[in-house]
SEVORO-849423 format. One record per residue (C-alpha): residue number from 1; x, y, z; residue in one letter. Coordinates in Angstrom, 1 decimal. Each point is the difference from the previous one (the first is absolute). Layout:
BEGIN
 resi     c1     c2     c3 resn
  NUM      X      Y      Z    a
...
% end
This chain:
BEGIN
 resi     c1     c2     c3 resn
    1   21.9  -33.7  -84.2    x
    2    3.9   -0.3   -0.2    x
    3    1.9    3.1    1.2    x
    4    4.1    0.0   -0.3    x
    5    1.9    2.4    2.3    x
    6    2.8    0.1    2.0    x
    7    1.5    2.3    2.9    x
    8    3.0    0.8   -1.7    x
    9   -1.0    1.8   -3.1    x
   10   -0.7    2.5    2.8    x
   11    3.6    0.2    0.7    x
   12    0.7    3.2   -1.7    x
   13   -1.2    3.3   -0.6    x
   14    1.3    3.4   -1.1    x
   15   -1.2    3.1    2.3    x
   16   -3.1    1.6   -1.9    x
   17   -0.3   -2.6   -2.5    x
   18   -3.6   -0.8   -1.3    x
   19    1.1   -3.9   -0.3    x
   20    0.1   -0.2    3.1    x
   21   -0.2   -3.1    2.7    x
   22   -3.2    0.8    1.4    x
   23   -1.8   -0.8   -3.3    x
   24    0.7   -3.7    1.1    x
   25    0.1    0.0    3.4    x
   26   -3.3    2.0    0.5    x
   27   -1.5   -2.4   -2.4    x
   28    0.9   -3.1    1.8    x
   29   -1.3    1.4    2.9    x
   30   -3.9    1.0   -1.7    x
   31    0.3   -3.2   -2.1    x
   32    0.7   -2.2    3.7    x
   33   -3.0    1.7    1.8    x
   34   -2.5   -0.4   -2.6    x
   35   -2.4   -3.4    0.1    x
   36   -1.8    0.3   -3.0    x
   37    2.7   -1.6   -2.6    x
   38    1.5   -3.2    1.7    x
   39    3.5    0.8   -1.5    x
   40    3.5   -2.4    0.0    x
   41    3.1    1.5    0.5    x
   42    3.2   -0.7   -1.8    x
   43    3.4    0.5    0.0    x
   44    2.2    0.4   -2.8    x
   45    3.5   -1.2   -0.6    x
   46    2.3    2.4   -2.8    x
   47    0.2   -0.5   -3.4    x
   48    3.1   -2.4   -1.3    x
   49    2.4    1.4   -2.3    x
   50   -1.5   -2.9   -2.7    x
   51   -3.1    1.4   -0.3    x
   52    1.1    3.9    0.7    x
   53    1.7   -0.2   -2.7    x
   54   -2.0   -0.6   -2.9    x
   55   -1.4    3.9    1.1    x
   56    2.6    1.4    0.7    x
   57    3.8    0.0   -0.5    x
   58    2.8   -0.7    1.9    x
   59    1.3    3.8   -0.4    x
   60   -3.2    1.0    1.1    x
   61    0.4   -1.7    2.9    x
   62    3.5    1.1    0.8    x
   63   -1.5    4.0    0.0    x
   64   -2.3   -1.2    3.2    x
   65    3.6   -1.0    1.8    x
   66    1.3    3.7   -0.7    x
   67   -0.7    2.6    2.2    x
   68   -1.0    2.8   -1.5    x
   69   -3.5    0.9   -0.5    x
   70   -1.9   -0.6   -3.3    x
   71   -2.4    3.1   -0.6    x
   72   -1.2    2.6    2.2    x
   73   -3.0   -2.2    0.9    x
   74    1.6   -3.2    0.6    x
   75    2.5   -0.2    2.7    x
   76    3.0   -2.7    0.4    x
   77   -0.2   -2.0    3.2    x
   78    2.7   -2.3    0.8    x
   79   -2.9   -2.9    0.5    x
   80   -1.9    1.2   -3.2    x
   81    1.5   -3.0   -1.8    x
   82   -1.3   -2.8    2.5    x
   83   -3.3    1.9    0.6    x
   84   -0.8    0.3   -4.0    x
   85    0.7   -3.7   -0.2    x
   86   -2.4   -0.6    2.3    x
   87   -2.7    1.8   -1.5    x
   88    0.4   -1.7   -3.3    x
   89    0.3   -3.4    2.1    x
   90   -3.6    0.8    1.4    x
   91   -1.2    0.6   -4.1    x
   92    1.5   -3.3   -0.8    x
   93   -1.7   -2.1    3.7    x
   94   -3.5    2.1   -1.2    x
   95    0.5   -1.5   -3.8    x
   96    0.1   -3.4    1.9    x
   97   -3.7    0.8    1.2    x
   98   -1.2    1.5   -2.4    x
   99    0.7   -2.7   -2.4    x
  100   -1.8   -2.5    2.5    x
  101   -2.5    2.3   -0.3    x
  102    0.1    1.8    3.6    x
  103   -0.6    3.6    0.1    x
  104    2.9    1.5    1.2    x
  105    1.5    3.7    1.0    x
  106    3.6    1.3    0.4    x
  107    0.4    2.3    2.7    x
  108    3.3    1.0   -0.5    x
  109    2.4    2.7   -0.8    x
  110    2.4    1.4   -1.8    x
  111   -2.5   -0.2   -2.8    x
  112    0.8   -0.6   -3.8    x
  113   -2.0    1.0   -2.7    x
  114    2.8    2.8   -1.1    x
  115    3.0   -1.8    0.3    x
  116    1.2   -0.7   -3.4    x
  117    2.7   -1.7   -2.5    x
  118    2.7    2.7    1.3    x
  119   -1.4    2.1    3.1    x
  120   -1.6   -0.3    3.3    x
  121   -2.1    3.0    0.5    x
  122   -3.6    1.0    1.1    x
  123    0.5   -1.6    3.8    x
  124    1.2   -3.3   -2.4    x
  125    3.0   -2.3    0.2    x
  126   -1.5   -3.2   -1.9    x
  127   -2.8   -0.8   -2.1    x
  128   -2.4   -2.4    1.9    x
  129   -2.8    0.3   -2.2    x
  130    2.5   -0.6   -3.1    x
  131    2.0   -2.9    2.0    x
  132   -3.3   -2.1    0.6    x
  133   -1.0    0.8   -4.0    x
  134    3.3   -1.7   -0.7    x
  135   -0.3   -3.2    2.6    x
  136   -3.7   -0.1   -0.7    x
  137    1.0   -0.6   -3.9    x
  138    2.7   -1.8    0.7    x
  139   -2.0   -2.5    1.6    x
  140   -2.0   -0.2   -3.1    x
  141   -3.2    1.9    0.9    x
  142   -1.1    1.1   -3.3    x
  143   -1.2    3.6    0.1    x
  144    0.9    2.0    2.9    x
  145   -1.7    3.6    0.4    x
  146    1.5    2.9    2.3    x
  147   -2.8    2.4    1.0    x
  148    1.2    3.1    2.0    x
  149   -2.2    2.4    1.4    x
  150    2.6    2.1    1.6    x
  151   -0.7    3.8   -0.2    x
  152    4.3    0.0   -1.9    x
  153    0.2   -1.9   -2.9    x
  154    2.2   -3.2    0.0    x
  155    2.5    1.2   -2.3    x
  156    2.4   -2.4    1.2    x
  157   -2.8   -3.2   -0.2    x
  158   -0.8    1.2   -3.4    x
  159    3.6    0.3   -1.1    x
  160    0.8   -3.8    0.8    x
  161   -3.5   -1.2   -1.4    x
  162   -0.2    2.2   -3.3    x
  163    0.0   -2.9   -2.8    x
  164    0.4   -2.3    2.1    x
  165   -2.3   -3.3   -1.5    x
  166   -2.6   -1.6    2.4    x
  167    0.3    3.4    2.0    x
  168   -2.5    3.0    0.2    x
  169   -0.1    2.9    2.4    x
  170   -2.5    2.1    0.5    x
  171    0.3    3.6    1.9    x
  172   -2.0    2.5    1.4    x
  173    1.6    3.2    1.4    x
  174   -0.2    3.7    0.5    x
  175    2.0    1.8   -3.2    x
  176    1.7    2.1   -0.1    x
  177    1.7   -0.9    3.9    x
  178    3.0   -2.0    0.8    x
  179    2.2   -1.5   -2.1    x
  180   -1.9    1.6   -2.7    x
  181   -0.2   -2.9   -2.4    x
  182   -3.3   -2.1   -0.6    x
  183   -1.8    2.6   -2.4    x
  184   -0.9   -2.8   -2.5    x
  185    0.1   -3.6   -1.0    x
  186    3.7   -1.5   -0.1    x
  187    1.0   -2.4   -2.8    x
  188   -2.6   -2.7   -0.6    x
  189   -0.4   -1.2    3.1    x
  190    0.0    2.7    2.9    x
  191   -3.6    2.3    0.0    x
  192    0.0    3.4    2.4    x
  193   -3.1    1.4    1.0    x
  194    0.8    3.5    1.1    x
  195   -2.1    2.2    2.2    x
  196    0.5    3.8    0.5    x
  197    1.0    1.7    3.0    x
  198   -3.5    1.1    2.5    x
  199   -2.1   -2.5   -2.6    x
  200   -3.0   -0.7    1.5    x
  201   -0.7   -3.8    2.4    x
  202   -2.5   -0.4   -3.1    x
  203    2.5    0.4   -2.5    x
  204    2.6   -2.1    1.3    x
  205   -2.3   -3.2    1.1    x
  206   -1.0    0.6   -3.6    x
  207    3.5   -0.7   -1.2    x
  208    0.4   -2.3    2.7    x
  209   -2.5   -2.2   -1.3    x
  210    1.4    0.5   -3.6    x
  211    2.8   -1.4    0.7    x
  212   -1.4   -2.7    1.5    x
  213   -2.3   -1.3   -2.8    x
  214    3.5    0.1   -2.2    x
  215    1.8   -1.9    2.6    x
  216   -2.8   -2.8    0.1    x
  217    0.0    0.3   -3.7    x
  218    3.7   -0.9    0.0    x
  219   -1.2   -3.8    1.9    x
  220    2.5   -0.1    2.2    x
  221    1.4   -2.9    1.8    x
  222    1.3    1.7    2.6    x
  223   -0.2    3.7    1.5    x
  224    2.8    1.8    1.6    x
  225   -1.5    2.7    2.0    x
  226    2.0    3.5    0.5    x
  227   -1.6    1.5    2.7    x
  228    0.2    3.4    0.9    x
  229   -2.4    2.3    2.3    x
  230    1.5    2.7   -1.3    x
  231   -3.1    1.1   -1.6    x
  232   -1.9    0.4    2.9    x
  233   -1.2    3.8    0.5    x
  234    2.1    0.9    2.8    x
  235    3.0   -1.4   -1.0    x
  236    3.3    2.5    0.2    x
  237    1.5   -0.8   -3.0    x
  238   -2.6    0.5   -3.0    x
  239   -3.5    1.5   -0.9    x
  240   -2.3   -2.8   -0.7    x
  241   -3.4   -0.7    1.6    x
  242   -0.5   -3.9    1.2    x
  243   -1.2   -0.7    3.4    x
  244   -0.2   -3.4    2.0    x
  245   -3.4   -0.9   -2.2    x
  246    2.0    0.0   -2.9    x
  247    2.6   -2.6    1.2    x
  248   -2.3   -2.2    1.4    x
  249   -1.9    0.3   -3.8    x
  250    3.2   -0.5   -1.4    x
  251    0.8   -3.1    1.7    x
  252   -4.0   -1.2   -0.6    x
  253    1.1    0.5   -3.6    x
  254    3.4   -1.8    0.0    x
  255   -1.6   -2.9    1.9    x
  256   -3.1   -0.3   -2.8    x
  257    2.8   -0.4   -2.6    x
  258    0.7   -3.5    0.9    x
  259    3.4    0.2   -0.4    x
  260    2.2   -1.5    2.7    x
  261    1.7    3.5    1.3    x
  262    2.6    0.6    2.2    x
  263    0.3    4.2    1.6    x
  264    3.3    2.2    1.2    x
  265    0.2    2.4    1.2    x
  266    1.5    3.2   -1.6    x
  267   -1.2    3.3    1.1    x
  268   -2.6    1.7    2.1    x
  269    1.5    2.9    3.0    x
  270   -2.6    1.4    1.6    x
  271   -1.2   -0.9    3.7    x
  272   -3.4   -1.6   -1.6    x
  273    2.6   -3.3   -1.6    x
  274   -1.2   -2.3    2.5    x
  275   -3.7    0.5   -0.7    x
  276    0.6    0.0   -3.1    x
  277    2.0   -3.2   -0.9    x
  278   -2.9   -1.5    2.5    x
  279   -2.9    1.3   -2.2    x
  280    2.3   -1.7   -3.2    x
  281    0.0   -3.0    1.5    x
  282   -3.4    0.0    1.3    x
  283   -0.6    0.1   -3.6    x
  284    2.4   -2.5   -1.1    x
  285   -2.1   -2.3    2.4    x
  286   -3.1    0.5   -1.3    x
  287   -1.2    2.0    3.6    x
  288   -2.2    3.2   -0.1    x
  289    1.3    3.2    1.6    x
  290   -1.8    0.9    3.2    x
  291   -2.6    3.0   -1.1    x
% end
């Protein structure tokens, strides 16, 4: 197991924040004590312009330089630039593996999945999952498949993927809740599986697992993973009902796909991250949780 982080996406923080550094640090440390997955660690170097790019524009890049912040929720740091960079550099290094069919994980931040053609937003700056869609094709891998189980729909993932040939994305989220997009399929290409608000854990693995069958259905040649742990039950910023079983099942089910896969990080704020991204990859690994 391949796992990509580095010390300073921890660099900066906003007082109160929910995106906050201690979602990586705290996971460094759980993932470092732990001797059940034997797990390499990787560091990332940032994106080049060459390949950023092709996402996003040159204008776009210009609003990270100014200072001013960009929404309520997403603060300007005079690093966010730099940082952002090197999150979608780890997206690109965890491509790289995945192709050579290594199971891989990006522990990074700032995450992605709501950044899009025009607007950081949602804790976003640039679109990693989006990025490595683009390079992955690029490369000439044939059908490339985001699946994002973040509790917030990838509005900004779906916005760069929607019609996009060789591309299909494939969300499940709580709806309504933030950004409040993501209630049903987009163009021919992009399928949203919405669940409501206080649904029960049977009712989402059951959509869960719907959306799974459809993304297998789809034959992927590659599977970009948005992963949030946002759905978790006692997560602060939405009203869905996973627990760690459920991640580790999700990553059980990923791994039966066959698919070489490659996982970011996007959200997930309560204390319970660290277990949780551990169950994920316990699952990813093909290792049973501990009863």
């Amino acid at each position: 197991m391949y796992v990509i982080t580095d010390d300073r996406c921890t660099g900066y923080e906003s007082h109160g924040h929910p995106e906050r550094p201690e979602r990586i640090t705290a996971t460094v440390a759980r993932l470092r004590a732990q001797t059940e997955l034997d797990i390499t660690w990787l560091t990332p170097e940032p994106i080049p312009d060459e390949i950023l790019l092709r996402t996003h524009s040159a204008a776009y890049l210009g609003r990270l330089r100014a200072a001013r912040d960009f929404d309520a929720d997403t603060p300007w740091f005079p690093q966010i630039e730099s940082v952002a960079r090197l999150s979608a550099g780890a997206a690109l290094l965890a491509l790289e593996h995945a192709r050579a069919g290594q199971p891989v994980f990006s522990l990074m931040r700032p995450p992605g999945h709501h950044a899009t053609h025009q607007h950081p937003m949602g804790f976003c700056y640039l679109n990693n999952a989006a990025i490595a869609t683009h390079q992955a094709r690029q490369q000439g891998v044939g059908r490339v498949a985001v699946f994002d189980f973040d509790v917030h729909h990838g509005n900004g993932t779906e916005e760069f993927l929607r019609d996009l040939p060789g591309t299909g994305f494939f969300s499940v989220h709580e709806y309504p809740c933030y950004p409040g997009t993501g209630a049903a399929r987009a163009g021919t290409n992009c399928f949203n599986y919405p669940v409501a608000p206080h649904s029960s854990r049977e009712i989402y693995r059951a959509v869960l697992g719907e959306a799974l069958d459809d993304l297998c259905a789809f034959r992927p040649d590659l599977i970009v993973v948005s992963a949030g742990f946002d759905a978790y039950a006692h997560d602060p910023l939405a009203n869905s009902p996973l627990l760690g079983k459920d991640f580790h099942w999700l990553g059980l089910e990923l791994r039966r796909s066959g698919a070489p896969m490659l996982s970011l990080l996007e959200g997930g704020y309560s204390n319970a991250l660290p277990e949780l991204i551990f169950a994920y990859l316990k699952g990813l690994a093909g290792r049973q949780l501990a009863s």
